[in-house]
N, CA, C and O atoms as a GROMACS GRO file, in nm:
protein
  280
    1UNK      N    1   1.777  -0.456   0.066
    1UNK     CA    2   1.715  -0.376  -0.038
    1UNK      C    3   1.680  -0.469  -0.154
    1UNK      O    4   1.753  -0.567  -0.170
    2UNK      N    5   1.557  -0.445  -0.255
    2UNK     CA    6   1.528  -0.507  -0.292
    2UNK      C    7   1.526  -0.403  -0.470
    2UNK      O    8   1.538  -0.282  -0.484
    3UNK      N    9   1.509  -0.507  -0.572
    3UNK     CA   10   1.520  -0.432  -0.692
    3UNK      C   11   1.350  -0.399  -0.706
    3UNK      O   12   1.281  -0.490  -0.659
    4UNK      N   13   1.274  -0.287  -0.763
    4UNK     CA   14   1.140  -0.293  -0.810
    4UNK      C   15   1.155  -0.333  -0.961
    4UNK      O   16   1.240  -0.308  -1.046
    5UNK      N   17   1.024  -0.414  -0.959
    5UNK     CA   18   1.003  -0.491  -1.048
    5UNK      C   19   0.948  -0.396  -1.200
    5UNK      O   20   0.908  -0.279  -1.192
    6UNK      N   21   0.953  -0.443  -1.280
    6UNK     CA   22   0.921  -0.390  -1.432
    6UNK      C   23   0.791  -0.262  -1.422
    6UNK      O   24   0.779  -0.141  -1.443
    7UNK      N   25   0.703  -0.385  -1.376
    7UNK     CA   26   0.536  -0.296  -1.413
    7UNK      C   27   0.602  -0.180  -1.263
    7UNK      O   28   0.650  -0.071  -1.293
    8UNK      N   29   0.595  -0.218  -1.130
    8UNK     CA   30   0.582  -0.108  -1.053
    8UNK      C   31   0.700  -0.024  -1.075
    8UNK      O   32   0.686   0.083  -1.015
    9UNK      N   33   0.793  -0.031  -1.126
    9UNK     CA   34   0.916   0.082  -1.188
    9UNK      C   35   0.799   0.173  -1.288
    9UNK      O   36   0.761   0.288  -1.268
   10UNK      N   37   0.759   0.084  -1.395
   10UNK     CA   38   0.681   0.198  -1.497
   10UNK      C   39   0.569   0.268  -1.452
   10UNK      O   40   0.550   0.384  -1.486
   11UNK      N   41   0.476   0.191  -1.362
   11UNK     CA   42   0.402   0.287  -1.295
   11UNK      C   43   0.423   0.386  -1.189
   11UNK      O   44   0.341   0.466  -1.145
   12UNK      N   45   0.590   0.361  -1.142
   12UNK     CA   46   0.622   0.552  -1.015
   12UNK      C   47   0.683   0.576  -1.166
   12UNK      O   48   0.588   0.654  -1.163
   13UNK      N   49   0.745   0.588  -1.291
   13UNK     CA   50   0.810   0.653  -1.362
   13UNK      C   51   0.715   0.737  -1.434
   13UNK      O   52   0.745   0.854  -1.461
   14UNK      N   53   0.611   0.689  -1.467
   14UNK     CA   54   0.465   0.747  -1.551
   14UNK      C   55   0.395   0.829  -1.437
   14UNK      O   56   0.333   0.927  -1.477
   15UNK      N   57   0.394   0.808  -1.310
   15UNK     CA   58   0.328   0.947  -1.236
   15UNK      C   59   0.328   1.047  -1.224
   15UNK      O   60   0.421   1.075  -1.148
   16UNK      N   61   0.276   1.135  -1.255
   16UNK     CA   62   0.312   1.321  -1.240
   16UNK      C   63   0.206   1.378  -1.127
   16UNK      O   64   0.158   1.305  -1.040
   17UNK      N   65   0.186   1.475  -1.136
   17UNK     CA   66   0.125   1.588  -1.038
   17UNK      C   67  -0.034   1.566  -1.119
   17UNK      O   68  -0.144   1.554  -1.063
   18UNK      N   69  -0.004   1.567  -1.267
   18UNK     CA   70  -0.162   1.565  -1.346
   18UNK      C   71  -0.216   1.420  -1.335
   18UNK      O   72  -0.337   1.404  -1.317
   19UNK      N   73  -0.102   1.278  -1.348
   19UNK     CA   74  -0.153   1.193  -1.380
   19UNK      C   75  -0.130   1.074  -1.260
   19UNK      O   76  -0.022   1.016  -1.254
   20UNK      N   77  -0.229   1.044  -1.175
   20UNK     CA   78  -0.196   0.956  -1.090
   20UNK      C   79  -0.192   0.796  -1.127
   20UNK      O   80  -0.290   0.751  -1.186
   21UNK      N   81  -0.109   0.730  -1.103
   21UNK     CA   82  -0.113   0.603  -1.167
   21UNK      C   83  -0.160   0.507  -1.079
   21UNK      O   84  -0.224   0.412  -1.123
   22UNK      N   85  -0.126   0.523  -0.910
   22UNK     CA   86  -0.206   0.451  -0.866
   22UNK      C   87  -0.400   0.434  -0.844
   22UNK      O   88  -0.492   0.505  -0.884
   23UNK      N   89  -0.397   0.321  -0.770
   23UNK     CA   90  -0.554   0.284  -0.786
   23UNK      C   91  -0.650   0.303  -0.682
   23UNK      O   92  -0.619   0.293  -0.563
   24UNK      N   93  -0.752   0.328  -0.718
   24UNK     CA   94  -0.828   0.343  -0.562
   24UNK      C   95  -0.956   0.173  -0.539
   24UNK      O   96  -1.041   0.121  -0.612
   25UNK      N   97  -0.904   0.144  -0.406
   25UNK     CA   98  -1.007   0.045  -0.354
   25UNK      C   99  -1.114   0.044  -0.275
   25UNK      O  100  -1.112   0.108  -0.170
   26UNK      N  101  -1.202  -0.014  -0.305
   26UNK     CA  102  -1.317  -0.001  -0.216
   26UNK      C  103  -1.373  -0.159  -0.140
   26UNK      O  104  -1.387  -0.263  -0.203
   27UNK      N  105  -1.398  -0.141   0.010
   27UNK     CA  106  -1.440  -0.254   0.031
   27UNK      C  107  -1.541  -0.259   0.081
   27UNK      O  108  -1.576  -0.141   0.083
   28UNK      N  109  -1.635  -0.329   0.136
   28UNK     CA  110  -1.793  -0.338   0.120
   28UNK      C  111  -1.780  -0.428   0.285
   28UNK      O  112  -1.734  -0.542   0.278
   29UNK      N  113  -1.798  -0.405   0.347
   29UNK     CA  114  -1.764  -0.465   0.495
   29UNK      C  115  -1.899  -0.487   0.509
   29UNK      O  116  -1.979  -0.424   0.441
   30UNK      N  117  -1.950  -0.611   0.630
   30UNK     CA  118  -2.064  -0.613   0.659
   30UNK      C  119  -2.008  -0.676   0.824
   30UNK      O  120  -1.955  -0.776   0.872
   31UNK      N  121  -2.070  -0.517   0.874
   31UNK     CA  122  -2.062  -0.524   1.035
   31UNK      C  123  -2.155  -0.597   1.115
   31UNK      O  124  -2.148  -0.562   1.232
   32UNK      N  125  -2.264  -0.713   1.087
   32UNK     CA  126  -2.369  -0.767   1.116
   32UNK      C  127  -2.265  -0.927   1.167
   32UNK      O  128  -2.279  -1.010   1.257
   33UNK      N  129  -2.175  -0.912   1.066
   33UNK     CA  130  -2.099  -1.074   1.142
   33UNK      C  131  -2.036  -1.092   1.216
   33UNK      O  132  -1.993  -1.204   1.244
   34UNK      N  133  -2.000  -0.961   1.288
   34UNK     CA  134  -1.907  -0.905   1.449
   34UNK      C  135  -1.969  -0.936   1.550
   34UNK      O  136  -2.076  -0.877   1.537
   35UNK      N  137  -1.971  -0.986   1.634
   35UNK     CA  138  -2.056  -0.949   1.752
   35UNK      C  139  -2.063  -0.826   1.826
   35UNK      O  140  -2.165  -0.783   1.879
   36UNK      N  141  -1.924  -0.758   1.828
   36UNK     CA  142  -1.902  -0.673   1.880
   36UNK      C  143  -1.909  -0.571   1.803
   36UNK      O  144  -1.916  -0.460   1.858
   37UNK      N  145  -1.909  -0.577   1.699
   37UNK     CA  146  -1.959  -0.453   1.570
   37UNK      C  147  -1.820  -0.382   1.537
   37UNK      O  148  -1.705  -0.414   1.570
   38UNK      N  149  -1.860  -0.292   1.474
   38UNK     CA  150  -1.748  -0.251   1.360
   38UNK      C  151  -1.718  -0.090   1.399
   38UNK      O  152  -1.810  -0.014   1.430
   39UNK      N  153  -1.526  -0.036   1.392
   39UNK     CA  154  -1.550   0.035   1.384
   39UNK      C  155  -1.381   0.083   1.376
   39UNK      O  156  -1.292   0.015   1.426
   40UNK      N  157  -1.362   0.176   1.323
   40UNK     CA  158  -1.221   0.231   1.229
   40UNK      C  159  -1.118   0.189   1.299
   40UNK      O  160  -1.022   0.140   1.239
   41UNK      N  161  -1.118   0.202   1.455
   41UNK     CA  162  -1.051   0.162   1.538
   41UNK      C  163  -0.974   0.028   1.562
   41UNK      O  164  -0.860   0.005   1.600
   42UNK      N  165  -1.075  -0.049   1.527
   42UNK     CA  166  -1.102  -0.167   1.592
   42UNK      C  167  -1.021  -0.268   1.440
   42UNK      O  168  -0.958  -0.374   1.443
   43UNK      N  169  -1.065  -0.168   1.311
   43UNK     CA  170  -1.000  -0.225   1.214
   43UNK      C  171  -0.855  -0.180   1.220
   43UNK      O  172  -0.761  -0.259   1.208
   44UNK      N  173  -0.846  -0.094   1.232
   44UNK     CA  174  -0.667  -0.020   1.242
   44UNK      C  175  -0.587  -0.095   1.364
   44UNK      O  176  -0.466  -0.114   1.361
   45UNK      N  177  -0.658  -0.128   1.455
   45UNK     CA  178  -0.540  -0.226   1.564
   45UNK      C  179  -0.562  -0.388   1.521
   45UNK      O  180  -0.489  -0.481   1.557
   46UNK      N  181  -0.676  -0.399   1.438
   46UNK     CA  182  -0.591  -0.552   1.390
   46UNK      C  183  -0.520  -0.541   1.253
   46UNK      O  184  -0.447  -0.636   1.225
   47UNK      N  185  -0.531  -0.444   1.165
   47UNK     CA  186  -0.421  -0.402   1.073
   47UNK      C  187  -0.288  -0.413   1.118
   47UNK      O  188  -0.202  -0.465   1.047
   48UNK      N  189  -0.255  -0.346   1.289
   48UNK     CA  190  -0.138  -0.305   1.267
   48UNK      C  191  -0.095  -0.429   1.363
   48UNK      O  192   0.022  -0.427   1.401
   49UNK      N  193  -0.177  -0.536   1.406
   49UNK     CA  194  -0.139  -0.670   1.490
   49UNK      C  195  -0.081  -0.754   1.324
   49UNK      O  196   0.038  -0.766   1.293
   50UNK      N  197  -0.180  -0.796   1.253
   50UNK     CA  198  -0.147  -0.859   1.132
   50UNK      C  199  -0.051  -0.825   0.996
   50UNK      O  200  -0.026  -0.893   0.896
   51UNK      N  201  -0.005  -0.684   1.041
   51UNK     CA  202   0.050  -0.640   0.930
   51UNK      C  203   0.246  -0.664   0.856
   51UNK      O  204   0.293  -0.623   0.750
   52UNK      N  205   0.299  -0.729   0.943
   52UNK     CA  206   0.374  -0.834   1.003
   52UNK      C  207   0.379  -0.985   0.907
   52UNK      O  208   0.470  -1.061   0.875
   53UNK      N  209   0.270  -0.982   0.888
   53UNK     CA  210   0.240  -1.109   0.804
   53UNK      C  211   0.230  -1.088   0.672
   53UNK      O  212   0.204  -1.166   0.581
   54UNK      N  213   0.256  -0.974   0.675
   54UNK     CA  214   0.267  -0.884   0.492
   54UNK      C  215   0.368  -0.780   0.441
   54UNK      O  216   0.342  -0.661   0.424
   55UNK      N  217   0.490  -0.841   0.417
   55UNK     CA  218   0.603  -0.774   0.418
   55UNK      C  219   0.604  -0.687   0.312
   55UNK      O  220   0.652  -0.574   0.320
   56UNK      N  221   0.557  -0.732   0.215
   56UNK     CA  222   0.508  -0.593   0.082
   56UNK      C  223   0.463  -0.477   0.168
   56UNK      O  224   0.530  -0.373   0.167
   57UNK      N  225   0.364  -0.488   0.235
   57UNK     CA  226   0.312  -0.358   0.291
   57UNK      C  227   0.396  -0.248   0.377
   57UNK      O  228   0.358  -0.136   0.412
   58UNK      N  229   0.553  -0.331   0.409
   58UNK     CA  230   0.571  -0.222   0.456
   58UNK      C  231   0.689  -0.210   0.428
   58UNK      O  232   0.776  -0.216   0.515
   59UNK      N  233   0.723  -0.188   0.274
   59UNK     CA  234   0.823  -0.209   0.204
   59UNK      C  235   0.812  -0.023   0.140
   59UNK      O  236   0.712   0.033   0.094
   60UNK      N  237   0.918   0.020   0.156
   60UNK     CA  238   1.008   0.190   0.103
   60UNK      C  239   1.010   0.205  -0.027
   60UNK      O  240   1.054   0.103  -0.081
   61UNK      N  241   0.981   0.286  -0.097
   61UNK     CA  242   1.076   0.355  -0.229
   61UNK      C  243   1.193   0.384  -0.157
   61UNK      O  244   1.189   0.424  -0.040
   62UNK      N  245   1.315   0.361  -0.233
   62UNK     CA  246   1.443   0.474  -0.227
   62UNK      C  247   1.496   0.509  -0.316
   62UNK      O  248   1.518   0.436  -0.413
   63UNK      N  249   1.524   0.605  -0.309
   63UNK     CA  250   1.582   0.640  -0.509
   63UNK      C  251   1.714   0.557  -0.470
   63UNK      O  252   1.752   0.495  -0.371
   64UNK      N  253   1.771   0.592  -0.613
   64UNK     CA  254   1.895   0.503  -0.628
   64UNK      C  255   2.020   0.614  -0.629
   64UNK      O  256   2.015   0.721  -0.691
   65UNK      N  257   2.149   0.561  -0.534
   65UNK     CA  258   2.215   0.671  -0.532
   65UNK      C  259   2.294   0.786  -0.663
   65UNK      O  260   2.361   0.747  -0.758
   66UNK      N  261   2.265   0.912  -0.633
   66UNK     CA  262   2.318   1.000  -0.798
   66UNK      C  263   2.171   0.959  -0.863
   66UNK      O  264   2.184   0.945  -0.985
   67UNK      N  265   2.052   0.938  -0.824
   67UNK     CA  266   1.966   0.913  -0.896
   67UNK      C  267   1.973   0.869  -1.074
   67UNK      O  268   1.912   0.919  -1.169
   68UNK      N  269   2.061   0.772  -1.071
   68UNK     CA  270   2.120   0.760  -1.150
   68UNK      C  271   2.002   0.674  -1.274
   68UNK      O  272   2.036   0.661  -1.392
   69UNK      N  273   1.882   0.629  -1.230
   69UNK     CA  274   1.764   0.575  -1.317
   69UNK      C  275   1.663   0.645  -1.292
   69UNK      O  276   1.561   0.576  -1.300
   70UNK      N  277   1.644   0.752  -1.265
   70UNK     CA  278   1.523   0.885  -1.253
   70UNK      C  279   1.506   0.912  -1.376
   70UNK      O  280   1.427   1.001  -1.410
   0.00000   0.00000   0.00000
């Protein structure tokens, strides 16, 4: 288990139902440099081959026991 850090503690503590704190991304893909071309699938099974190589990504909230910093 790991401690969360300053900024991502204040940004789940500042979230509500009205105010979302996280961010939205957009990426701009260009399916012309595939040979085999592009397609949701094809991105989601090398997501989940490479994703392994990115241990942030598949890292938990857990509250803390007695929620004792809520």
């Amino acid at each position: 288990m790991r401690r969360m850090g300053g900024a991502d503690a204040f940004t789940l503590a500042m979230e509500t139902p009205r105010a979302y704190m996280h961010t939205f991304k957009v990426a701009i893909l260009d399916p012309s440099t595939d040979p085999d071309g592009w397609s949701y699938e094809k991105f989601h099974q090398s997501f989940e081959e490479r994703v392994h190589l990115v241990p942030y990504f598949r890292w938990k909230y857990a509250k803390t026991p007695l929620d004792l910093f809520d």
